[in-house]
Each structure stands twice: as C-alpha cells, then as structure tokens.
C-alpha positions as CSV (number, residue, x, y, z in Angstrom):
1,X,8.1,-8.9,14.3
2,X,4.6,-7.6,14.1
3,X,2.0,-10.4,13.3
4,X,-1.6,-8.8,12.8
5,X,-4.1,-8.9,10.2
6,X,-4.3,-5.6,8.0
7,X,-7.1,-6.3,5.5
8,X,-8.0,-2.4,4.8
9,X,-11.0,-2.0,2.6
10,X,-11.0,-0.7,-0.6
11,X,-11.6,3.1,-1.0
12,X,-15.6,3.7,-0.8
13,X,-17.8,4.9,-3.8
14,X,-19.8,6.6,-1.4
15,X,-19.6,9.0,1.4
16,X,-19.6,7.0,4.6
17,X,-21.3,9.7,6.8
18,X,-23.8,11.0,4.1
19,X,-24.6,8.1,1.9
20,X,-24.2,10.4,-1.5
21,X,-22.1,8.6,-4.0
22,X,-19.1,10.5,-5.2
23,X,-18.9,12.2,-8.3
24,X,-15.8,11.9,-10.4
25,X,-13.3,14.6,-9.7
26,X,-14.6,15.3,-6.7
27,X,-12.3,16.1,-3.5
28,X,-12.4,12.7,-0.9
29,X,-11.0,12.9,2.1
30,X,-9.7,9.4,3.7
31,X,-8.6,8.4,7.1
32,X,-7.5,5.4,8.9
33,X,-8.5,4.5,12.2
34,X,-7.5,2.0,14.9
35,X,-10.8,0.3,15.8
36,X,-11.9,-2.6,18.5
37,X,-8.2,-4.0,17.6
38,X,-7.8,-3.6,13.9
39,X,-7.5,-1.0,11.0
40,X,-10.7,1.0,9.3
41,X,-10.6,3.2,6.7
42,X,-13.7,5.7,6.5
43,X,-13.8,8.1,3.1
44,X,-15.8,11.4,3.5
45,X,-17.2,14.2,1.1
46,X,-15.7,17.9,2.0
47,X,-18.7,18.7,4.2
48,X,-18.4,15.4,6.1
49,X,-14.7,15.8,6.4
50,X,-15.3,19.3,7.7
51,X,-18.2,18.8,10.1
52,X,-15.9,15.7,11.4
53,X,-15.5,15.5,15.2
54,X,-11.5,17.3,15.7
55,X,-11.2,15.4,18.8
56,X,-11.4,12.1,17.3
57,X,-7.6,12.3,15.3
58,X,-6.7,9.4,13.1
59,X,-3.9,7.6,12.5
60,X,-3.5,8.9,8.6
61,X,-5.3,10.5,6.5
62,X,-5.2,11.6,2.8
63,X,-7.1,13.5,0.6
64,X,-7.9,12.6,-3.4
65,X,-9.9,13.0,-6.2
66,X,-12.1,10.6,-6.5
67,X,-12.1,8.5,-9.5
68,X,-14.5,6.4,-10.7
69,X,-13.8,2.0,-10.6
70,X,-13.1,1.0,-14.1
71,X,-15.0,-2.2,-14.7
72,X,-13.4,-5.3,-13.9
73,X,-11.5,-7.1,-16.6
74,X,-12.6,-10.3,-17.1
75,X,-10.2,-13.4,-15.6
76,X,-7.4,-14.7,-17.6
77,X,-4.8,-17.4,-16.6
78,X,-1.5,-16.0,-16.9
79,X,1.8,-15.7,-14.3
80,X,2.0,-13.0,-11.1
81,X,2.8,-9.7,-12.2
82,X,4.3,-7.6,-9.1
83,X,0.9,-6.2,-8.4
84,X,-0.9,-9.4,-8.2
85,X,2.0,-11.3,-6.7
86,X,1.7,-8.3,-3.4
87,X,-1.9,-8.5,-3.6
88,X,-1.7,-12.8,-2.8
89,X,1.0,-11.8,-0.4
90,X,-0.1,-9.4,1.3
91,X,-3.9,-11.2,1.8
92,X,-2.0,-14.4,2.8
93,X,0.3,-12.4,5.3
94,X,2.3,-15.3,5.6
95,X,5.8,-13.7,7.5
96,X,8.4,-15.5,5.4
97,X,7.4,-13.1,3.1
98,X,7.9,-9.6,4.8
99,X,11.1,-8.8,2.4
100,X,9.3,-9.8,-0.5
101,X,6.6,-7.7,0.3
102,X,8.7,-4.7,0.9
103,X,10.8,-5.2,-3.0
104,X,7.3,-5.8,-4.6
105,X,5.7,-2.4,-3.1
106,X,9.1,-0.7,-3.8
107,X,8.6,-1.7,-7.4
108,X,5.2,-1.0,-7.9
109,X,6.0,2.6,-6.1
110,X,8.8,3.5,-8.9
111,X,6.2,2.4,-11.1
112,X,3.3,5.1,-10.2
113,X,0.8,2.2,-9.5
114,X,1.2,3.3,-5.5
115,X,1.9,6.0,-3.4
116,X,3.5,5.9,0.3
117,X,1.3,8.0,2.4
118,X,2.7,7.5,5.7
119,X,5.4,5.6,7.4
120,X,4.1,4.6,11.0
121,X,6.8,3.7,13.8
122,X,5.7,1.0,16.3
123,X,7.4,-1.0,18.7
124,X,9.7,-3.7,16.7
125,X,10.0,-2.0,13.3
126,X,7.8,0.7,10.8
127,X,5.0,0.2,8.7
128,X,4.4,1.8,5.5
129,X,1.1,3.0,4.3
130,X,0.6,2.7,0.6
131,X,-2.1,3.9,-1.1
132,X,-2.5,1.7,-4.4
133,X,-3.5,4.8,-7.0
134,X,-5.9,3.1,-9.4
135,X,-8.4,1.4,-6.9
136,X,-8.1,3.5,-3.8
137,X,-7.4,0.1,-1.7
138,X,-4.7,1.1,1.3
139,X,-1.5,-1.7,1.9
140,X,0.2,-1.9,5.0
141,X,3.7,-3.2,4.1
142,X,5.7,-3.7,7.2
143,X,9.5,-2.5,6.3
144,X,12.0,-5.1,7.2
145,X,15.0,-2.9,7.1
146,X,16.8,-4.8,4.5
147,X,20.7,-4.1,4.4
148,X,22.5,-3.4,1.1
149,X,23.7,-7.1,1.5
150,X,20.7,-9.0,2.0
151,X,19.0,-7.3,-1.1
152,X,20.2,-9.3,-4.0
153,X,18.9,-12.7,-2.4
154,X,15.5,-11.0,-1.7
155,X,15.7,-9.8,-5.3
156,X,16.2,-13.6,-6.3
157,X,13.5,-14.6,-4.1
158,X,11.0,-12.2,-5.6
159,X,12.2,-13.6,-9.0
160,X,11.5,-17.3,-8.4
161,X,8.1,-16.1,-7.0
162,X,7.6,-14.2,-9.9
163,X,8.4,-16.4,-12.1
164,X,11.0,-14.8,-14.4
165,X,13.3,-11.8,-13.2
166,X,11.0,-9.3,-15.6
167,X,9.7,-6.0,-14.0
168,X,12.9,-4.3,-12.6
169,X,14.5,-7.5,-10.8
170,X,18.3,-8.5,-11.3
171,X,18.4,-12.3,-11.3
172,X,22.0,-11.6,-11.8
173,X,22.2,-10.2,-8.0
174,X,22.7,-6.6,-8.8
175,X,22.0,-4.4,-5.5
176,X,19.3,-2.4,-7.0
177,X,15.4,-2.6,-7.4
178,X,15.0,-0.1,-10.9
179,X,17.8,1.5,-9.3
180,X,16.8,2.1,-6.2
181,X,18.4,1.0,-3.1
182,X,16.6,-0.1,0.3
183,X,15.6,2.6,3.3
184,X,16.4,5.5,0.5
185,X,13.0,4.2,-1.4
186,X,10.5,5.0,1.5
187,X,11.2,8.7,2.8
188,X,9.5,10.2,5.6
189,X,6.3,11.8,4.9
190,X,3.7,13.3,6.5
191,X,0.1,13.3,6.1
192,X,-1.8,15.9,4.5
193,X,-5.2,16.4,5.7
C-alpha cells in the first residue's frame, strides 16, 4: 500500500517563473514534479511554458484557463458534503480510508466538480490525478481496486461518514455510485501538454 504525504498546492495566481499575475482567460500551463522526495506543482504563463527547459519532463502536466478565486464564503456549521468530507480525508491521509476516498472522488467526478488528469502506475497499485475544477488544487487519490462486491459496504461506509446516504450513495447496498461501477469510472488518459 503506498503511505506518503501528497499535500499538492493549490493552483498559483501567478506565474511561478515570471512573477506576472494571471489574467482571467488566460492559457496556464501546469505540471507536477517529483522533488527532494515529494510532489510540486509549478503553473507557468505560455512564454514560460515555452521557454521551459525540454529536458526536465514532468510527471503530468495540464493546461487551463485560468480563472480567477472566487472570494471565500464565510464559515458555517453544517454536515460533510462529499467535497469537504475528501478534502478532511484526503489532508488526514489516514489509510483506513483509501476506499472511501476513491467513492468520494468518483462522485465528485460524475459531478463536474473534478477532473481525472492522469492515472499514474507505481509499484503496489495506481494513483489518480484529479484536478478539482473550481480552485485549481490537484488530489492524489490512490485507487484501491475495489471489486463489484466490496462496493456496497464502502458505499455504506461513505454514508455513515457522510452522515445521511444523500449525494448519489445507496444506503440500501445497491452496486452503483450515480450509476457508475468501480475501474469503469477512471479510464486511462493521457496528458496533454
């Protein structure tokens, strides 16, 4: 099982070779690197992307347009939704919680709220790079390689930590996430750069 921190920074406002903020709609190139023993994400302008050292490939990288933070909601009390639920999951990186992880960024995927970028195979299993669409921030969810029979008590699981069985989740055991089964929710891609 892989055990590592992946605490990926948020996607930059600002061009990390130049400086110059980005403007909205503009084109921002992003790429993730393996660095001194952990993961770092560098977002680049065209000209920076293109005047980029070749030699130096990344691990992914993805290109966007960039879109400008909305500003932060204030704090209210209230139960997990999926998204916060991965986001305290994923931070705590606590490995009881692999499957969970996996369901929650499956759900939030059907939703439109992230985007798979890349599935990276490593010695003991794959990890899948989302990309969470509003914020820019990058998730590395490692994919347990759930069978069709394990899924409906990892859907119950999710449910008690959720709270309810709201957002897609049969608390009746049904074998599908929003109708999706696992392994046919996270194709192959490749990355576009």
């Amino acid at each position: 099982m892989l055990t590592q921190e992946w605490n990926i920074q948020s996607r930059a406002l600002q061009c990390a070779v130049s400086g110059r903020p980005f403007e909205k709609g503009e084109r921002v190139f992003s790429a993730l690197y393996w660095r001194e023993g952990h993961y770092s994400r560098v977002d680049l302008s065209a000209d920076a992307w293109n005047a980029r050292n070749d030699n130096i490939e990344p691990l992914s990288a993805w290109q966007t347009d960039f879109v400008p933070p909305a500003p932060p909601e204030p704090e209210t009390l209230r139960k997990d939704d999926a998204e916060s639920l991965l986001r305290r999951l994923v931070a705590e990186n606590v490995p009881g919680t692999r499957n969970a992880r996996y369901i929650l960024a499956l759900m939030l995927e059907r939703k439109k709220v992230v985007r798979q970028i890349e599935r990276q195979r490593q010695e003991g299993g794959s990890i899948l790079v989302y990309e969470h669409l509003p914020s820019g921030e990058v998730w590395l969810i490692e994919d347990p390689g759930l069978k069709l029979g394990e899924l409906s008590a990892v859907q119950d699981e999710v449910a008690h930590l959720l709270g309810s069985a709201h957002g897609g989740i049969s608390a009746e055991g049904g074998n599908s996430v929003e109708g999706v089964a696992p392994n046919d929710a996270t194709p192959e891609t490749t990355t576009s750069t």
